[in-house]
C-alpha positions as YAML, in Angstrom:
chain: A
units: angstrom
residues:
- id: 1
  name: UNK
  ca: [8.96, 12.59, -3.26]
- id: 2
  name: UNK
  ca: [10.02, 10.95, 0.26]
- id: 3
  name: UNK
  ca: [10.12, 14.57, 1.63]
- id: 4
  name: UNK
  ca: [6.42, 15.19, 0.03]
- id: 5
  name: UNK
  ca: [5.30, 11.78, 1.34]
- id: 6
  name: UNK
  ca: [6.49, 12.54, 4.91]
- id: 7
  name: UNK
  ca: [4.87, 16.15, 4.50]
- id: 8
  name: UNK
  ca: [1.23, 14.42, 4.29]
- id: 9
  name: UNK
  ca: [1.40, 12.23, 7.01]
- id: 10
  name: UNK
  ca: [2.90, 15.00, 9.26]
- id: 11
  name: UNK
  ca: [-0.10, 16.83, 8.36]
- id: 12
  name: UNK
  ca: [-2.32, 14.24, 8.37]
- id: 13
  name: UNK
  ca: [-1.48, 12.89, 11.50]
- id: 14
  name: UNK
  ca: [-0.99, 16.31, 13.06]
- id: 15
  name: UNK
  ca: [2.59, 15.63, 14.04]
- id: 16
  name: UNK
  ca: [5.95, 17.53, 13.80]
- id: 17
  name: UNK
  ca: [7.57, 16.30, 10.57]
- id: 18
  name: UNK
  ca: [10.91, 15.12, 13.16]
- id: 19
  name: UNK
  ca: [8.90, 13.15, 14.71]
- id: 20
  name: UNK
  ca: [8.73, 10.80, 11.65]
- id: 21
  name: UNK
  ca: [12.35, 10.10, 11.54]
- id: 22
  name: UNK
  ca: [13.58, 6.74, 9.60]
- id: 23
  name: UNK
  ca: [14.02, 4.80, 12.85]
- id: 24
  name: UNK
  ca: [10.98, 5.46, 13.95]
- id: 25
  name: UNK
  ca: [8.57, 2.86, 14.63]
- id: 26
  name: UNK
  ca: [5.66, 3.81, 13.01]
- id: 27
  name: UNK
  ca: [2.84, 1.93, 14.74]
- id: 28
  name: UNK
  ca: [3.61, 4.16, 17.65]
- id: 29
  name: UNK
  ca: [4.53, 7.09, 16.39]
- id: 30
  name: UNK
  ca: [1.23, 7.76, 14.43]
- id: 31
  name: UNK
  ca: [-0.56, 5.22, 17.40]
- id: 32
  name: UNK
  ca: [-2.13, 3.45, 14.59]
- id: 33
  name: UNK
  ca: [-5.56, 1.20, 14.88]
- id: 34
  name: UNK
  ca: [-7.00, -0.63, 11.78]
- id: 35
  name: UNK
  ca: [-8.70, 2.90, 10.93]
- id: 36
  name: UNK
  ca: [-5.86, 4.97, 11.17]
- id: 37
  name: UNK
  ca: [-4.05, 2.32, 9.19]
- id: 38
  name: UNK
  ca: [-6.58, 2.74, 6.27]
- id: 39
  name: UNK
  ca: [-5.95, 6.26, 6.32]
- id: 40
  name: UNK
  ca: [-2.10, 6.00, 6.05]
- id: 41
  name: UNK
  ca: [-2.19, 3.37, 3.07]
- id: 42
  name: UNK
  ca: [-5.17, 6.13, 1.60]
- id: 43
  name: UNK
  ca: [-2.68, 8.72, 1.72]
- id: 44
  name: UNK
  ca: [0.42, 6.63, 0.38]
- id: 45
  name: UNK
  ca: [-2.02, 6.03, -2.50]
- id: 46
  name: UNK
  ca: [-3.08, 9.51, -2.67]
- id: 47
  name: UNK
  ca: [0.58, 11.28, -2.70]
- id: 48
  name: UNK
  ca: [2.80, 8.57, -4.39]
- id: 49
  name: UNK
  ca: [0.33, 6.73, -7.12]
- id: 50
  name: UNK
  ca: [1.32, 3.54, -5.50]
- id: 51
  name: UNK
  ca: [-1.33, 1.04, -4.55]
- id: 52
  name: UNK
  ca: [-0.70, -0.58, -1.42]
- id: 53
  name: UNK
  ca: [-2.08, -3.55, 0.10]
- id: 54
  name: UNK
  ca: [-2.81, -3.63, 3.91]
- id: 55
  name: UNK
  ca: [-1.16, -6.80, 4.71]
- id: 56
  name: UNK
  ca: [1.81, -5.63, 3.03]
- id: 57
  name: UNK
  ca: [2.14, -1.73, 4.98]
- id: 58
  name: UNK
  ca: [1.65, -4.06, 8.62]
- id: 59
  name: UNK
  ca: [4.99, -5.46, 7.41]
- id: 60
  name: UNK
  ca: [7.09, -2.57, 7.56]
- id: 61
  name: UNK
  ca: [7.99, -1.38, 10.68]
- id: 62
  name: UNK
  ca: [9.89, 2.20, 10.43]
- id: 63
  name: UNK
  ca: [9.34, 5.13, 8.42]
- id: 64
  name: UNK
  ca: [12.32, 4.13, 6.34]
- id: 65
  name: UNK
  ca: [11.18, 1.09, 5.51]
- id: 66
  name: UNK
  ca: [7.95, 2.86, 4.62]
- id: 67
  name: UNK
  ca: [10.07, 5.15, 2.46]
- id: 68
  name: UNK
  ca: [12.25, 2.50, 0.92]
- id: 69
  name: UNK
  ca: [8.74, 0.08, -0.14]
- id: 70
  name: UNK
  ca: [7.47, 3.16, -1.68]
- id: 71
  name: UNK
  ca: [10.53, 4.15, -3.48]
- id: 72
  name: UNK
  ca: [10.89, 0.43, -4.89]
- id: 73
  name: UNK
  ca: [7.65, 0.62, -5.96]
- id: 74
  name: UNK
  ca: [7.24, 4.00, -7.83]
...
């Protein structure tokens, strides 16, 4: 699922799937505003099922964070 998960935003984000490694922060690494945020927590939603609230995703800081919150979660 995690490898599915970090498929999308690749795509969606039009980066290289290494770029999205577990340290990464991911403000930066997707250079995230409020709109792109909505997009990422519409995707999470999309691919995993899980319903995220935006307070909560502005929280997490890496992608394995991201990872592990969606894991917990599913």
């Amino acid at each position: 699922m995690i490898d599915k998960l970090r498929a999308a935003i690749a795509g969606e984000f039009e980066l290289e799937e290494e770029k999205l490694a577990p340290e990464a922060p991911i403000k930066e690494t997707l250079d995230l505003d409020s709109l792109s945020l909505v997009d990422l927590i519409a995707l999470i939603e999309a691919q995993t099922g899980v319903k995220l609230k935006g307070v909560e995703v502005t929280h997490i800081l890496t992608f394995e964070a991201l990872y592990d919150f969606v894991y917990e979660r599913m």
